[in-house]
C-alpha positions as a Markdown table, in Angstrom:
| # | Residue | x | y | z |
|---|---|---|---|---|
| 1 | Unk | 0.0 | 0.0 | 0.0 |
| 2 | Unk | 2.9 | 2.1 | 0.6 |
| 3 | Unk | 4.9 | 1.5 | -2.8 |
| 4 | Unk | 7.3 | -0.2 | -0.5 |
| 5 | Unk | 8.5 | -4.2 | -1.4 |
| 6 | Unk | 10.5 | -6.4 | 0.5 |
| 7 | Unk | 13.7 | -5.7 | -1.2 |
| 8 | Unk | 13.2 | -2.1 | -0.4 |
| 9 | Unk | 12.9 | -2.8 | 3.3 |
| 10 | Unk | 16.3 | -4.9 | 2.6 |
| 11 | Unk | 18.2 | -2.5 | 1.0 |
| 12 | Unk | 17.1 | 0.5 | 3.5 |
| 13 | Unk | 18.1 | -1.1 | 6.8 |
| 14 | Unk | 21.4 | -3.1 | 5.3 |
| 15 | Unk | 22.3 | 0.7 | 4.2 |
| 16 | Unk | 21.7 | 2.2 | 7.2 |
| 17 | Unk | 23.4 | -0.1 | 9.8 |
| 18 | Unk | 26.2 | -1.8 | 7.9 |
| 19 | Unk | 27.0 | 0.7 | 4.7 |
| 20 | Unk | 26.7 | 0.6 | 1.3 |
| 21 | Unk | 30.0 | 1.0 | -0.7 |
| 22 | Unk | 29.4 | 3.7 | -2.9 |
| 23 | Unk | 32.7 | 4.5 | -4.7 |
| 24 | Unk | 36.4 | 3.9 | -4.5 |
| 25 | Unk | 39.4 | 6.4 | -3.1 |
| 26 | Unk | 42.7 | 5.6 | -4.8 |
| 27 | Unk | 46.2 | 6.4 | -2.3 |
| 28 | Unk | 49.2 | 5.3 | -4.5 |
| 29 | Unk | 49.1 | 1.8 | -4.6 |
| 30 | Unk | 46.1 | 1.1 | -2.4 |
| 31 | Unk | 42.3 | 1.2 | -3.1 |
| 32 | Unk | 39.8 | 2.6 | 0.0 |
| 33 | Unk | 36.4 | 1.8 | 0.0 |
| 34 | Unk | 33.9 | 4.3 | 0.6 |
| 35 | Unk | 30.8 | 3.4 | 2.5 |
| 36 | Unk | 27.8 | 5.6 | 3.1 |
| 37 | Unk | 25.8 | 4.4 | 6.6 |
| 38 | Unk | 23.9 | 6.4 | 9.2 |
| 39 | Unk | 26.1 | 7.7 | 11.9 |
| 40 | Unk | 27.9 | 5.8 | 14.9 |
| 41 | Unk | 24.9 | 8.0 | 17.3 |
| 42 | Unk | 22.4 | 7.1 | 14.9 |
| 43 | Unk | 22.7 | 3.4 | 15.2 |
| 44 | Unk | 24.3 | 2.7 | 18.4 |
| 45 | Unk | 21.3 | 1.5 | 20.2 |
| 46 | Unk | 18.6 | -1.7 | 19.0 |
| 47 | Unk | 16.0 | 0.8 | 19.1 |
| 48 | Unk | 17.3 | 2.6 | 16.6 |
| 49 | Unk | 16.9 | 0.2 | 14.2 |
| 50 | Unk | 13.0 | 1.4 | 14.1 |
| 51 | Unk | 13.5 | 5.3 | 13.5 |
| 52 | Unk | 14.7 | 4.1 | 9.7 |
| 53 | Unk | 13.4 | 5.1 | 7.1 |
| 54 | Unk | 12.7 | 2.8 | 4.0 |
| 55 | Unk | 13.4 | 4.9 | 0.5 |
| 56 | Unk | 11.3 | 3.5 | -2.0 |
| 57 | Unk | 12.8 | 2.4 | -5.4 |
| 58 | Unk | 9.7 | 3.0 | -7.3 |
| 59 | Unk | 9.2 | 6.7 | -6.2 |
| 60 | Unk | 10.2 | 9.3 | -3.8 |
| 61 | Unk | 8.0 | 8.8 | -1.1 |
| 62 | Unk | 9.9 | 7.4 | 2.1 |
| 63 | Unk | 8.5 | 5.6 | 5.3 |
| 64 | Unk | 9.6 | 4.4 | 8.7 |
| 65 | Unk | 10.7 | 1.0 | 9.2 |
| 66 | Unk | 8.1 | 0.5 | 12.1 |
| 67 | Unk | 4.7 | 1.8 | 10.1 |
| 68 | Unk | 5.7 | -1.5 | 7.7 |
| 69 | Unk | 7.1 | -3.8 | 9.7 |
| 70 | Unk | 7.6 | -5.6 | 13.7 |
| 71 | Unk | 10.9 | -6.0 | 15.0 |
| 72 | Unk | 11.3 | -8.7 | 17.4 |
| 73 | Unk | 14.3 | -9.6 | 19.5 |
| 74 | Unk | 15.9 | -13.2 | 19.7 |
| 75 | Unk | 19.2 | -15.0 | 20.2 |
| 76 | Unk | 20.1 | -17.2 | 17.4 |
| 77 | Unk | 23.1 | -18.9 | 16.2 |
| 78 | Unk | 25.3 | -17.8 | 14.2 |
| 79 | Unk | 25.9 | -20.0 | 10.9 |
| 80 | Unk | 28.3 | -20.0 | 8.7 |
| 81 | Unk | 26.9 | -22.0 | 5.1 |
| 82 | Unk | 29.5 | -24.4 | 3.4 |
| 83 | Unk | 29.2 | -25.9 | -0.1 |
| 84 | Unk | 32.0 | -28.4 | -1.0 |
| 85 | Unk | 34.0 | -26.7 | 1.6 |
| 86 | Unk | 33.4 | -23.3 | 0.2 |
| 87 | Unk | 31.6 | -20.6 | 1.8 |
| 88 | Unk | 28.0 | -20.2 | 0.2 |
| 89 | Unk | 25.2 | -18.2 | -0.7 |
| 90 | Unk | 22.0 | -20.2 | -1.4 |
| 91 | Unk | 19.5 | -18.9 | -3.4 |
| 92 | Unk | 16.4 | -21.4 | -4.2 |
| 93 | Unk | 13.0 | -21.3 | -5.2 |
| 94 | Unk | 10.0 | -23.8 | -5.9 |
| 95 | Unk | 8.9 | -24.9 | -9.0 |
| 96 | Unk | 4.7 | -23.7 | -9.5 |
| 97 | Unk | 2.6 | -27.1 | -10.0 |
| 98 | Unk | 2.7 | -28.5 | -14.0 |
| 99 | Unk | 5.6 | -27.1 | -14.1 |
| 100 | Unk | 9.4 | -29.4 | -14.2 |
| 101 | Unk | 12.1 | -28.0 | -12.2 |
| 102 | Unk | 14.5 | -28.6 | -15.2 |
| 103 | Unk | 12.0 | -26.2 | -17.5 |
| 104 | Unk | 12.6 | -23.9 | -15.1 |
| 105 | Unk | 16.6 | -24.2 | -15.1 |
| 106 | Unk | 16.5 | -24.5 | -19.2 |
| 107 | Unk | 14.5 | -20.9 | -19.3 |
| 108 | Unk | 17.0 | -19.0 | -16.8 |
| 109 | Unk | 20.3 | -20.9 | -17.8 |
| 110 | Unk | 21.1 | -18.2 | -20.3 |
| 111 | Unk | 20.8 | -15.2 | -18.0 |
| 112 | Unk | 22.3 | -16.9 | -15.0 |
| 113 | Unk | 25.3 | -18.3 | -17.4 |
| 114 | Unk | 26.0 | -14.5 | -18.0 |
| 115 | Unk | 26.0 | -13.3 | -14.4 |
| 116 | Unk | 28.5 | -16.6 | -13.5 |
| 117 | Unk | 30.5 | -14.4 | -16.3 |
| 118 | Unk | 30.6 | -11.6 | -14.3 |
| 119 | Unk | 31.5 | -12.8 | -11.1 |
| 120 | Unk | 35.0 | -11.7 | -9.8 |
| 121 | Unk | 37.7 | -13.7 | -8.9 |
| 122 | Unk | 37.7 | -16.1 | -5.8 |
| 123 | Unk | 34.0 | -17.0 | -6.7 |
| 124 | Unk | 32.0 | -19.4 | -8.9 |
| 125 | Unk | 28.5 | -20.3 | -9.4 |
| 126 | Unk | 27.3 | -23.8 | -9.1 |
| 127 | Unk | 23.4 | -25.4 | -9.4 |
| 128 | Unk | 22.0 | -27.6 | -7.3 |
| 129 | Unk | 18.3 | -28.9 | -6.0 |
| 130 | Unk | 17.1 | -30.9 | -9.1 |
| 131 | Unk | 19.2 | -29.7 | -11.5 |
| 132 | Unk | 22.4 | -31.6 | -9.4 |
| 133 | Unk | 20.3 | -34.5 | -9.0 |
| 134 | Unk | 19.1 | -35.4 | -12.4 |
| 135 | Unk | 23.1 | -34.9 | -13.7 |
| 136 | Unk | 24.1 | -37.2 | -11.3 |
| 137 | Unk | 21.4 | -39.5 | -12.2 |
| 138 | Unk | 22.2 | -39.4 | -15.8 |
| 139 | Unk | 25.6 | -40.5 | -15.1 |
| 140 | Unk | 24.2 | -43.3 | -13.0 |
| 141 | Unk | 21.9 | -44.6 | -15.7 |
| 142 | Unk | 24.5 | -44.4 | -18.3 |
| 143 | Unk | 26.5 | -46.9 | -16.3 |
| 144 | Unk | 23.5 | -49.0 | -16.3 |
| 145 | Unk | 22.8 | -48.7 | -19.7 |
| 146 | Unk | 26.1 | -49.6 | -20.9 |
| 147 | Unk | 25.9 | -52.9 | -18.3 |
| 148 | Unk | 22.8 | -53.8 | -19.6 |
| 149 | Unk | 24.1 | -53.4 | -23.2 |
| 150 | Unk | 26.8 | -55.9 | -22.5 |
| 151 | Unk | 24.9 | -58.4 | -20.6 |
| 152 | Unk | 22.3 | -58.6 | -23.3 |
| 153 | Unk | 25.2 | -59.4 | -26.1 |
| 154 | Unk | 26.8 | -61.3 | -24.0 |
| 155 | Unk | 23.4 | -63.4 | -23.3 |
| 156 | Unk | 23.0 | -63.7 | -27.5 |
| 157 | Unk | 26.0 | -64.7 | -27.8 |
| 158 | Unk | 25.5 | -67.9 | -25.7 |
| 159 | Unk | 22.0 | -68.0 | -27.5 |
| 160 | Unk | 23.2 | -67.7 | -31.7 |
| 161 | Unk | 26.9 | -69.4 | -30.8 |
| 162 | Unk | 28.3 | -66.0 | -32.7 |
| 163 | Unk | 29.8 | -62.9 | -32.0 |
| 164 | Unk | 28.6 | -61.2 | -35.0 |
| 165 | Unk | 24.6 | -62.0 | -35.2 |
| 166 | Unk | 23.9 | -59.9 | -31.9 |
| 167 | Unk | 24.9 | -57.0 | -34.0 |
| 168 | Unk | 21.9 | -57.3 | -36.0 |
| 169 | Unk | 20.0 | -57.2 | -33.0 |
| 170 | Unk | 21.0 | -54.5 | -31.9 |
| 171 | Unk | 21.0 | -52.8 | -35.5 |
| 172 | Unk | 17.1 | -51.4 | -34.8 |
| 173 | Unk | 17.9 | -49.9 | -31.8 |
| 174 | Unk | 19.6 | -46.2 | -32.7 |
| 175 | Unk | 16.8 | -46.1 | -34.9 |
| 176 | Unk | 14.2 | -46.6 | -31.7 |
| 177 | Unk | 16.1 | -44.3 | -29.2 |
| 178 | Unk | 16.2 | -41.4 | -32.3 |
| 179 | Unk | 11.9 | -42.2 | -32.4 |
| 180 | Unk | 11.7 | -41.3 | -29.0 |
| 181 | Unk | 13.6 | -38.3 | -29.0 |
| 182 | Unk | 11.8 | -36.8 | -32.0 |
| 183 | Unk | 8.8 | -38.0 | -29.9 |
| 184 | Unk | 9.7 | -35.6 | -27.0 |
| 185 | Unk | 10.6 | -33.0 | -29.7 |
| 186 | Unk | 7.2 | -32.7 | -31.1 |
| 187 | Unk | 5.2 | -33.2 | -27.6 |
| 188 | Unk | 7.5 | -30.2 | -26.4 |
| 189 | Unk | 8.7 | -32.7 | -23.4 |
| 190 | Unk | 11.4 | -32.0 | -21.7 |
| 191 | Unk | 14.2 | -34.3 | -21.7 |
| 192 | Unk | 14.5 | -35.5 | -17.8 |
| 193 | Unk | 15.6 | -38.6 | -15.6 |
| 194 | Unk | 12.1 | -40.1 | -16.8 |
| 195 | Unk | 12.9 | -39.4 | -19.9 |
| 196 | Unk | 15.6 | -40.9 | -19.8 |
| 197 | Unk | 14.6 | -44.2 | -18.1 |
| 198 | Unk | 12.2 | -44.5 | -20.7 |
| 199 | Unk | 14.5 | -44.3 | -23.4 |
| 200 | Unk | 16.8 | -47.4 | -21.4 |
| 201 | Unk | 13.8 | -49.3 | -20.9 |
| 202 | Unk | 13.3 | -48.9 | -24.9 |
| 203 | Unk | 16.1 | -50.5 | -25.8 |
| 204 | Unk | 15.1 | -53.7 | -24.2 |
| 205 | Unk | 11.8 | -54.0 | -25.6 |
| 206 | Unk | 13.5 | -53.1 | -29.4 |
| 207 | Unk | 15.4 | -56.2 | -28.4 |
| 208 | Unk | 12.9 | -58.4 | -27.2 |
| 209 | Unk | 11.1 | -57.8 | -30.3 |
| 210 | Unk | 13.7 | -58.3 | -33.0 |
| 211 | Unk | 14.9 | -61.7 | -31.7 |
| 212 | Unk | 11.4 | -63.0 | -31.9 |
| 213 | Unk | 11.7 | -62.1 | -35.8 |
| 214 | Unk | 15.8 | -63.4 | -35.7 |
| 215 | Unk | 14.8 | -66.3 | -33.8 |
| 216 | Unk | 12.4 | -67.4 | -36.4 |
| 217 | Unk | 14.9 | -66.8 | -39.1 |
| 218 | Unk | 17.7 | -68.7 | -37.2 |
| 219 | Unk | 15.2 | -72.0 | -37.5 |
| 220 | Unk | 14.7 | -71.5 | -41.2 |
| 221 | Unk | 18.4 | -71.9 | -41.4 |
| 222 | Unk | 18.6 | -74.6 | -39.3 |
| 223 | Unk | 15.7 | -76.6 | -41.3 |
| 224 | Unk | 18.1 | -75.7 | -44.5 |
| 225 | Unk | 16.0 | -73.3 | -46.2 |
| 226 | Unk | 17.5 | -70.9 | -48.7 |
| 227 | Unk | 18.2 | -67.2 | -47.3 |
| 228 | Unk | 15.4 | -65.4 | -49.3 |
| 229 | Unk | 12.7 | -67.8 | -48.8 |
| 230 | Unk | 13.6 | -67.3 | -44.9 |
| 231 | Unk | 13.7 | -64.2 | -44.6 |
| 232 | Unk | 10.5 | -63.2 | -46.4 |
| 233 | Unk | 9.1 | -66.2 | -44.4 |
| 234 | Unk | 10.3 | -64.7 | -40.9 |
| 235 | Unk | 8.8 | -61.0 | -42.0 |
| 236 | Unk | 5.3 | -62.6 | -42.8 |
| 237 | Unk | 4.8 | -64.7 | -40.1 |
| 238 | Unk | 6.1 | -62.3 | -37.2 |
| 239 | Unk | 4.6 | -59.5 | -38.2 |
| 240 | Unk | 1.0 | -60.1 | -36.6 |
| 241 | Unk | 2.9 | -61.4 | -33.0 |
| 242 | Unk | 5.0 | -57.9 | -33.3 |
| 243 | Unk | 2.2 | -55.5 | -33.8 |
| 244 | Unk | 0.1 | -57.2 | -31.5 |
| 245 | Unk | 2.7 | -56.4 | -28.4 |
| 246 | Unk | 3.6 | -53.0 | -30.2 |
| 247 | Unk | 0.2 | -52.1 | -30.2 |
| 248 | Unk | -0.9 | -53.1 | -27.0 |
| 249 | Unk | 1.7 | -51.4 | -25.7 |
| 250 | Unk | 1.1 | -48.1 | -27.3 |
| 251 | Unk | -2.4 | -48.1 | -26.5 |
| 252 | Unk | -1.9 | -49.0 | -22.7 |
| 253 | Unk | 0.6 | -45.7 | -22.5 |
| 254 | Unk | -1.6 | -43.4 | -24.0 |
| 255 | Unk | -4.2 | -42.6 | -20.7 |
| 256 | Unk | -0.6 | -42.5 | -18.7 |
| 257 | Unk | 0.9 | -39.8 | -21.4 |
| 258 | Unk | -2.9 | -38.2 | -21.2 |
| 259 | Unk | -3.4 | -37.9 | -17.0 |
| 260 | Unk | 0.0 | -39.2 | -15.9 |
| 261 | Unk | 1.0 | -35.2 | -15.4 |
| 262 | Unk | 5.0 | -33.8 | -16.2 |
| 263 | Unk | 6.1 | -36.9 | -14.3 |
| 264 | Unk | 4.9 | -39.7 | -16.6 |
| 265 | Unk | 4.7 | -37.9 | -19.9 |
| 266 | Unk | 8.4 | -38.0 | -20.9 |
| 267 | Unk | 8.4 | -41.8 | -20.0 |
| 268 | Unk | 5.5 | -42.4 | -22.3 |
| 269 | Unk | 6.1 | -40.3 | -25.3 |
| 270 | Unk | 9.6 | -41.6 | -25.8 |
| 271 | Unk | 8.4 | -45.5 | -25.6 |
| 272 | Unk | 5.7 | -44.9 | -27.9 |
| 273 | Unk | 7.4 | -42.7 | -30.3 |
| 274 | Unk | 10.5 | -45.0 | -30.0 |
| 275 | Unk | 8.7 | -48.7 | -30.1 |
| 276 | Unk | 6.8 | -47.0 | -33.4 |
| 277 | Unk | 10.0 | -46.3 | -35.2 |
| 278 | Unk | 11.3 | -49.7 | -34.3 |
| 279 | Unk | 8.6 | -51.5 | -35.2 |
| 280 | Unk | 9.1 | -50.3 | -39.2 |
| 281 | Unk | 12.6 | -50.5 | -38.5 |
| 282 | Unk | 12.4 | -54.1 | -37.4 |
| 283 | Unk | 10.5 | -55.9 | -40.0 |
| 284 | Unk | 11.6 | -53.8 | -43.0 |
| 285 | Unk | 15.6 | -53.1 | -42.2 |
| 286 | Unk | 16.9 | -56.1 | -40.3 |
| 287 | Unk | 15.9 | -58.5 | -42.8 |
| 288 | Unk | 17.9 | -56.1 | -45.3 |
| 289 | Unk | 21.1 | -56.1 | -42.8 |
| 290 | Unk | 20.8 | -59.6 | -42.2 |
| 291 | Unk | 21.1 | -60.5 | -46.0 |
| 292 | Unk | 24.0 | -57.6 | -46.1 |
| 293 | Unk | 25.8 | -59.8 | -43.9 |
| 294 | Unk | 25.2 | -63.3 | -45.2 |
| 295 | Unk | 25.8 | -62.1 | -49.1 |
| 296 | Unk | 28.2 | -59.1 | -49.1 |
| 297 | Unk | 29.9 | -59.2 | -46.0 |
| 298 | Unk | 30.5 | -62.6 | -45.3 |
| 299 | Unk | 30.3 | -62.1 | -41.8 |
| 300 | Unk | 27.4 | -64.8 | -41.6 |
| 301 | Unk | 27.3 | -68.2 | -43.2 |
| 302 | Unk | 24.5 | -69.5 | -44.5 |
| 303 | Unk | 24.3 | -73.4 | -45.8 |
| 304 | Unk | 21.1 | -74.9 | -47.2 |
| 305 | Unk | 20.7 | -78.6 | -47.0 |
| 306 | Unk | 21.1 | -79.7 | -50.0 |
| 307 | Unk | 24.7 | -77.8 | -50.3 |
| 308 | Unk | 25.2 | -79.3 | -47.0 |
| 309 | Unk | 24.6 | -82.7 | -48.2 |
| 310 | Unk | 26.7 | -82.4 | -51.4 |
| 311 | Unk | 29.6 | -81.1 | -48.9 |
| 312 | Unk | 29.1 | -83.9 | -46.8 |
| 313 | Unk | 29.5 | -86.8 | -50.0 |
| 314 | Unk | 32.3 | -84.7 | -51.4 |
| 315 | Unk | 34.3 | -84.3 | -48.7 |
| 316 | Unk | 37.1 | -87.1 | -49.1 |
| 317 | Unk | 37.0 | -90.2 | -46.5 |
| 318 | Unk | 39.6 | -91.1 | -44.5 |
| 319 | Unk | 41.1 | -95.1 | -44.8 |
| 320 | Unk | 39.8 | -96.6 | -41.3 |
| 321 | Unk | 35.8 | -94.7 | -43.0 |
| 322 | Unk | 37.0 | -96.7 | -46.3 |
| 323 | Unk | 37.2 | -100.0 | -44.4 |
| 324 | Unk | 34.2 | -99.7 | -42.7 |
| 325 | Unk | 31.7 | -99.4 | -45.3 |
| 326 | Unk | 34.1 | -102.1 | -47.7 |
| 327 | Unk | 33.1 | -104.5 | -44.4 |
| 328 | Unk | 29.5 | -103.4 | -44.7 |
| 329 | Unk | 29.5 | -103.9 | -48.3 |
| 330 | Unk | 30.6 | -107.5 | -48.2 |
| 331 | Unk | 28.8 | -108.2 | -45.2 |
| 332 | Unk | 25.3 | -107.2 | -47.3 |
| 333 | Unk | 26.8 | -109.4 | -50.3 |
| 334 | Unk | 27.0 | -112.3 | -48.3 |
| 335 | Unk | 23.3 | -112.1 | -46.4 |
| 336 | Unk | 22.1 | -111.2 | -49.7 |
| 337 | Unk | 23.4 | -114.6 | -51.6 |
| 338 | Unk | 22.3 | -116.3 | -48.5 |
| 339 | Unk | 19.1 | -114.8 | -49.0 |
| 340 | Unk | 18.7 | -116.2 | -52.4 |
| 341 | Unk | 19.6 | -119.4 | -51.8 |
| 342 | Unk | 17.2 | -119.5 | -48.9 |
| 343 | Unk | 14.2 | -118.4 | -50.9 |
| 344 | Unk | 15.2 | -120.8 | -53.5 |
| 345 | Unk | 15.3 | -123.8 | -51.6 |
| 346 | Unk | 11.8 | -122.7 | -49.4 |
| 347 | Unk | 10.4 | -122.8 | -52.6 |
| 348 | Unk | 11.3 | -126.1 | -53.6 |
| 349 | Unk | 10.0 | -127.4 | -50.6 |
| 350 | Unk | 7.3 | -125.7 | -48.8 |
| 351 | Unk | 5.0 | -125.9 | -52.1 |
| 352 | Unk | 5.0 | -129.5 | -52.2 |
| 353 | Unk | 3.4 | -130.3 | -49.1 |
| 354 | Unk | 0.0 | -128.3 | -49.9 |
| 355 | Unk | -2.8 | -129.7 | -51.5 |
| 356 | Unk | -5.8 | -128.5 | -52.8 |
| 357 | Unk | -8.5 | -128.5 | -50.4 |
| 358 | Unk | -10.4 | -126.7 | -47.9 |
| 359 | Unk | -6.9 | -124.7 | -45.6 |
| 360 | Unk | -5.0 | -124.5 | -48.5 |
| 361 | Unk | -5.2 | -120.5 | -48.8 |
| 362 | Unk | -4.0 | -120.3 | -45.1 |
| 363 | Unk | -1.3 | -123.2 | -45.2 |
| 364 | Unk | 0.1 | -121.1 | -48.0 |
| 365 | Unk | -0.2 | -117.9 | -46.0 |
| 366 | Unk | 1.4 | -119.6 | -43.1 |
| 367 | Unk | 4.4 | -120.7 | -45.3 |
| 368 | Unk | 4.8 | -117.0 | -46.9 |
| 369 | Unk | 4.7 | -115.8 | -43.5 |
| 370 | Unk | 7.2 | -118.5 | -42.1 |
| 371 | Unk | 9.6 | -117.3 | -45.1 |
| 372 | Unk | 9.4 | -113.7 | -44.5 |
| 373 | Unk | 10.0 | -114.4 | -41.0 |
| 374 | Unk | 13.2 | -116.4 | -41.2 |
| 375 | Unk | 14.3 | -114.4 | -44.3 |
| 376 | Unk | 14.8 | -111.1 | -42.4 |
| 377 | Unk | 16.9 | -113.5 | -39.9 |
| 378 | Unk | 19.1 | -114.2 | -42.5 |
| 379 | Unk | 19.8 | -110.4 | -43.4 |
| 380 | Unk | 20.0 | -109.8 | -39.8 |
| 381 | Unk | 23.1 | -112.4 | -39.4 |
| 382 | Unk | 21.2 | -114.2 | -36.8 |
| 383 | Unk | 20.4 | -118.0 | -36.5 |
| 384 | Unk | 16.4 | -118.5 | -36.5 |
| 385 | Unk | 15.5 | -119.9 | -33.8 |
| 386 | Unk | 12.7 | -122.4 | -35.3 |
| 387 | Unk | 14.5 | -125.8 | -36.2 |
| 388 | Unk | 13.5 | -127.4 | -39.7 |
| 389 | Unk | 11.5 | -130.2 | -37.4 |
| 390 | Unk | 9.1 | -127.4 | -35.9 |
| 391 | Unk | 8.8 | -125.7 | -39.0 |
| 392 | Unk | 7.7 | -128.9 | -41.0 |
| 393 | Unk | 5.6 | -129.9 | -37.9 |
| 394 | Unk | 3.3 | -127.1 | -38.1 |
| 395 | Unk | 3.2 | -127.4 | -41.7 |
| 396 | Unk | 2.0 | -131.1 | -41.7 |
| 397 | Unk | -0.6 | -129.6 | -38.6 |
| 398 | Unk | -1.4 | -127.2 | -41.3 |
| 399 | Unk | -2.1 | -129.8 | -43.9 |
| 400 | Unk | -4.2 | -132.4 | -41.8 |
């Protein structure tokens, strides 16, 4: 009501009892401040601290301390304020709700980069609060990010039995994290420790997702199917699994990104921007990098079974292979002369002893049978264990 403000009452009383260096007097080599403050009568006494007189900055008009204020008196402890073992001046303030400490920082950085410019020697500027926090907690996550990184290749390298193929996996991934930071870009969200654990929590789903389509492409090769017919294969029948969990995904994050308030939104804008991007990324370009590597770089072999096959019979056999198979070559000569012989004579005399009448159809199904029977002995290299007397037992049983 009086045109007075806080910084007024501030400036008035800090004048008045301590001074206010107004210029500089210059003796040869030395430099005297000069202070303007009230007289040593004028401020000797705590009382006198009310008869001042606030000058406002705003006007002309001036008015006691005591009309605008209460003094109290109190003991209180002196302190003296350390930062990093440096004597400090704090000044802090609260962020207004909806609002992200960090877009406060990124509004007055400039202006407060300038005044750390101006400072004179002996001091320095610092920030702390949030802004302190969230660099520290960058460099925290990085360190997990990187850990993660590794354990994840390490993991597909166990898995693929290659140190090349987890490259591929990980060839979608720049392409994700670059989705979710154009993502933030256009939502105009700013890039915090949510943020960023959205962006680290990316990367694994990106992964998750392209080994169900490398997995897929890994068993076409195994089966021996050629590298086109595989990878067109692998890009038909993983695409509905991948949208599926892409788009469930994105449509569970959008009431979060909606309601969730400046805490949640950064999260959600860069996993739905980033897992949209990888999504196209996934089924169009690491089917394309995956040939690159089998066909131009070499880095990947790729055998179809028939070429696997033909390498297999060309590939030249060693003397003790070239024994065993000349042993299992005369061994099948020998069962299969045996063989003959034995069908020749079973002939001779197992049609002789049927007769026309009523069991002739099954004594001669019982003799075929008997033949089969003691025929695969033979090849087998075994003795059969009927004797010629059973045999023509059952065969006279037969004919009775």
């Amino acid at each position: 009501m009086a045109g007075i403000t806080n910084l007024d009452v501030a400036a008035s009383s800090a004048t008045g009892i301590n001074g206010s260096q107004v210029s500089v007097l210059r003796e040869g080599d030395k430099q005297i401040p000069i202070v303007a403050r009230l007289r040593m009568e004028e401020r000797a006494q705590l009382a006198d601290v009310q008869n001042l007189y606030v000058y406002s900055t705003q006007g002309t008009q001036k008015v006691p301390l005591r009309q605008v204020s209460s003094v109290e008196y109190g003991m209180q402890t002196e302190k003296v304020r350390r930062r990093n073992q440096y004597r400090t001046i704090t000044v802090s303030c609260m962020a207004e709700p909806g609002h992200l400490p960090s877009e406060i920082v990124s509004a007055a950085r400039p202006q407060l980069t300038a005044f750390a410019a101006q400072l004179p020697s002996g001091y320095h500027m610092d920030f702390g609060g949030s802004e302190e926090e969230q660099v520290k907690g960058f460099k925290n996550q990085t360190v997990v990010l990187v850990i993660s990184l590794v354990a994840i290749y390490l993991s597909l390298v166990y898995q693929f039995r290659n140190a090349i193929k987890p490259f591929v996996v990980f060839a979608a991934v720049p392409y994700g994290i670059a989705g979710g930071l154009v993502a933030l870009w256009i939502m105009d969200t700013p890039f915090g420790f949510m943020a960023f654990l959205g962006i680290i929590s990316l990367v694994g789903l990106i992964v998750s997702h392209i080994i169900v389509l490398f997995d897929f492409i890994e068993e076409k090769h195994a089966e021996g199917e050629p590298l086109k017919e595989a990878v067109l294969d692998a890009g038909i029948m993983r695409l509905r699994p991948v949208m599926i969990t892409v788009l469930a995904l994105v449509f569970a994050l959008i009431p979060l990104a909606m309601h969730g308030g400046p805490l949640w939104e950064p999260m959600c804008y860069a996993q739905i921007g980033g897992m949209m991007v990888a999504t196209f990324i996934t089924l169009l370009l690491v089917p394309v990098i995956y040939s690159i590597f089998v066909l131009d770089l070499k880095l990947i072999k790729w055998e179809t079974k028939g070429a696997h096959i033909a390498e297999k019979t060309h590939a030249p056999e060693t003397e003790s292979r070239q024994r065993s198979r000349q042993r299992q070559a005369d061994g099948c000569g020998r069962r299969r002369r045996a063989l003959g012989r034995y069908m020749e004579t079973s002939n001779n005399t197992s049609m002789d002893h049927i007769k026309p009448g009523k069991d002739s159809k099954s004594a001669a199904r019982a003799s075929v049978g008997v033949r089969m029977a003691r025929a695969l002995f033979v090849l087998s290299g075994r003795a059969c264990p009927w004797a010629a007397d059973d045999t023509r037992q059952r065969r006279n049983t037969v004919k009775v």
